[in-house]
C-alpha positions in Angstrom: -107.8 99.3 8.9 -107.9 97.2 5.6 -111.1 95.6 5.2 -114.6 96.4 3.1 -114.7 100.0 1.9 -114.7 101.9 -0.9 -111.4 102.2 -2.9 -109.9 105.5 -3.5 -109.4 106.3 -7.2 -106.4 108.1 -8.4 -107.1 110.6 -11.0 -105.6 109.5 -14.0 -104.1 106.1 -12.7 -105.9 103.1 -13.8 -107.3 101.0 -11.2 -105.7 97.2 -11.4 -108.7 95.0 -12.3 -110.1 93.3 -8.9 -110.1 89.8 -8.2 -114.5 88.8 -8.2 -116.4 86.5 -5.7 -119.8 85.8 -4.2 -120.1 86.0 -1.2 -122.6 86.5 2.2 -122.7 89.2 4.7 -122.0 88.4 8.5 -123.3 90.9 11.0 -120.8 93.1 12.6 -121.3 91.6 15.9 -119.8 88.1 14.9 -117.2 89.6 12.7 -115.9 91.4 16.0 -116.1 87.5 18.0 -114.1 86.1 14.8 -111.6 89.0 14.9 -111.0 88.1 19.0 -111.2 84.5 18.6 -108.5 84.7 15.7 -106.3 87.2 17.6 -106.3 84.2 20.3 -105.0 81.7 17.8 -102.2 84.9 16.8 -101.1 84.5 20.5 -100.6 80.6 20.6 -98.0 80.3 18.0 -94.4 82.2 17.4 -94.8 85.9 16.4 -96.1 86.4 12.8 -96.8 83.1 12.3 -100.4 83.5 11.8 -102.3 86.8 9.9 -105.4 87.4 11.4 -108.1 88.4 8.8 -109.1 91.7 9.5 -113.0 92.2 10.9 -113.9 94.0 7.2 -112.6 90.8 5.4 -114.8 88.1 7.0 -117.4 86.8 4.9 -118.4 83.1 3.6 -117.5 82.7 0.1 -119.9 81.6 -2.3 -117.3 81.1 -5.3 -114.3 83.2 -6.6 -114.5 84.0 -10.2 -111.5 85.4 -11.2 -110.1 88.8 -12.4 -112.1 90.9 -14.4 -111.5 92.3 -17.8 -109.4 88.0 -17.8 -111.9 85.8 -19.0 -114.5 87.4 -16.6 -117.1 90.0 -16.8 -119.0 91.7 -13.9 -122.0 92.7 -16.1 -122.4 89.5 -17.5 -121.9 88.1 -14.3 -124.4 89.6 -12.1 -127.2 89.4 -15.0 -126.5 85.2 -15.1 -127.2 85.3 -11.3 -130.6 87.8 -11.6 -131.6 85.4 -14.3 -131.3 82.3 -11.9 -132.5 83.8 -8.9 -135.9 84.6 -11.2 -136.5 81.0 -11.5 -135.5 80.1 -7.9 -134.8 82.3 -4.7 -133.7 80.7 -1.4 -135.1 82.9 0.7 -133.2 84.6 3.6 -131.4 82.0 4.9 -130.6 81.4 8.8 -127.2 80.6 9.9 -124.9 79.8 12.9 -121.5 79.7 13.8 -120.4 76.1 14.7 -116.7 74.9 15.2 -113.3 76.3 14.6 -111.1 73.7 12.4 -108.1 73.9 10.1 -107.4 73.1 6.5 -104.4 71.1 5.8 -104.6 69.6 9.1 -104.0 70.0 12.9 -100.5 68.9 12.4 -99.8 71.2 9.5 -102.7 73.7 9.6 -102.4 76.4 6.6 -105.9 78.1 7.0 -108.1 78.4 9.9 -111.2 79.1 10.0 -115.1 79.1 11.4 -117.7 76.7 10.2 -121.3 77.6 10.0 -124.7 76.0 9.6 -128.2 76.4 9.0 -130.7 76.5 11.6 -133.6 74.7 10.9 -133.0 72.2 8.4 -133.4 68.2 9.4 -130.1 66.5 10.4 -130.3 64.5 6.9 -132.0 67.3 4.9 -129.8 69.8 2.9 -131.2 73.3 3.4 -131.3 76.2 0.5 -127.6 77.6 0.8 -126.0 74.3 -0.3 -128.3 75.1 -3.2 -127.6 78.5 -3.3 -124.0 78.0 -3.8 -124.7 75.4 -6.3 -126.8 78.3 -8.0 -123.5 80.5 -8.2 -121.6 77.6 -9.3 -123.1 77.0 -12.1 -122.6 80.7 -12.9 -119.7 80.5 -12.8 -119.6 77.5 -15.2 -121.8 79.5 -17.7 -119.6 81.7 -18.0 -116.4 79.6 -18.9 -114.5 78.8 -15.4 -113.4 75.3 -14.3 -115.3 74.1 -11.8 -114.9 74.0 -8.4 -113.4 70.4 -7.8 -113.3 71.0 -3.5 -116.6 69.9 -1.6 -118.8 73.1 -0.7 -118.1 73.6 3.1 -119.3 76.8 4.8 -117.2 78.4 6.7 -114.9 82.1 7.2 -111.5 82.1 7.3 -110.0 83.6 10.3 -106.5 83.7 9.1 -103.6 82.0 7.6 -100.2 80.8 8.4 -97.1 82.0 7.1 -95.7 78.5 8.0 -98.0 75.1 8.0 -98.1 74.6 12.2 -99.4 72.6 14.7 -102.5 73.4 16.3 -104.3 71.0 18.9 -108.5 70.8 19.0 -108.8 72.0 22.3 -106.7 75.2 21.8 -109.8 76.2 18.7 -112.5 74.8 20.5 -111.7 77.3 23.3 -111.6 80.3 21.3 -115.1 80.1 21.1 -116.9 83.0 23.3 -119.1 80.9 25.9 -120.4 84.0 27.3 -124.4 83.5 27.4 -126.0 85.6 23.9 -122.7 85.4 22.4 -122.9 86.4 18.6 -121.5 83.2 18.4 -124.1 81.0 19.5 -126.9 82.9 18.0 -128.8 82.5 14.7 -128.7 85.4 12.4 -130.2 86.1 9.3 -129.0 86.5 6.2 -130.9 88.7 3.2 -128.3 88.5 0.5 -125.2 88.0 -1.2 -123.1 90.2 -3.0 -120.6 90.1 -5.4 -117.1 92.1 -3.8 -114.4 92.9 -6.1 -110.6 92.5 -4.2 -108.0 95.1 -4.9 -104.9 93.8 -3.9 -102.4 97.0 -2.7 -99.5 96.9 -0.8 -100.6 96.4 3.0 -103.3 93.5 1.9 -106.0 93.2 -0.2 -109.2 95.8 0.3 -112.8 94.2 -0.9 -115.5 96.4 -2.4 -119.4 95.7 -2.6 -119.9 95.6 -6.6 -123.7 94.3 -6.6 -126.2 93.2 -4.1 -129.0 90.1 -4.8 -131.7 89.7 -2.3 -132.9 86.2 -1.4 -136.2 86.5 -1.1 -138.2 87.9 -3.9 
């Protein structure tokens, strides 16, 4: 199954350089409850509409930085974030899975995908992962990128759609387990991000762990 692994290296072929991002962990027990609740959404529209992310894949994205060996550089890139997180660590972070939306829109949904929030912040008070992603961000800045002109919005992309679709509210909002101690409806927590690299082969792309950063120092 494609997904987080190692990538084989073929002696003597050089590896095509990977595609960078920041990203968070989710534990294996919600990535299985994404993977079911996206093979649900597979099964409401015409065969091979939708492609499912595989269970390996899921992850929120802190920012994508590009291909290496273009204008970025994975060295320089993880010592910026060490240097940052010296001067300010978020701590480990507790999350949730919330709501199952669509970008584009219901009508004419391209990406669908999981939202989640933090667990203990006031309803008006921003907790540390807006901050930690604005952390990365700036990274990404130092380092010569564009910045990132979307609104932050946590959240894992189940899958996309080979055509833009309709999808109706009620047909996400059940996809949701409501099975009592669901993964989905319980806090985790989170001790780090890491930086992935994405090889891109012929059955879909593969991520590798390049670096790991702990939150709390």
């Amino acid at each position: 199954m494609r997904g987080f692994r190692l990538v084989p290296r073929k002696r003597g072929v050089a590896a095509p350089p990977p595609r960078l991002f920041a990203a968070l962990p989710l534990p294996e027990s919600l990535r299985r409850e994404f993977f079911a609740a996206s093979e649900t959404i597979a099964r409401l529209l015409p065969n091979s509409v939708f492609r499912p992310v595989p269970p390996g894949n899921l992850h929120l994205t802190l920012r994508f930085f590009g291909p290496e060996r273009g204008p970025v550089d994975r060295g320089r890139i993880a010592a910026l974030l060490r240097e940052r997180l010296e001067t300010w660590s978020p701590g480990v972070l507790t999350l949730r899975a919330a709501e199952v939306s669509a970008f584009g829109s219901l009508r004419r949904a391209r990406i669908v995908w999981a939202g989640l929030e933090e667990v203990g912040t006031g309803e008006n008070e921003p907790g540390p992962l807006p901050r930690l992603q604005h952390l990365v961000e700036a990274v990404a800045r130092e380092i010569g990128l564009a910045p990132e002109t979307r609104p932050f919005i946590p959240h894992v992309t189940l899958g996309r759609l080979r055509i833009p679709s309709r999808l109706s509210a009620g047909d996400l909002a059940a996809v949701r387990p409501t099975a009592p101690g669901s993964a989905w409806s319980s806090a985790f927590a989170v001790g780090e991000f890491r930086l992935f690299g994405s090889f891109l082969f012929a059955d879909g792309a593969v991520y590798e762990c390049l670096d790991r950063f702990p939150l709390d120092r």
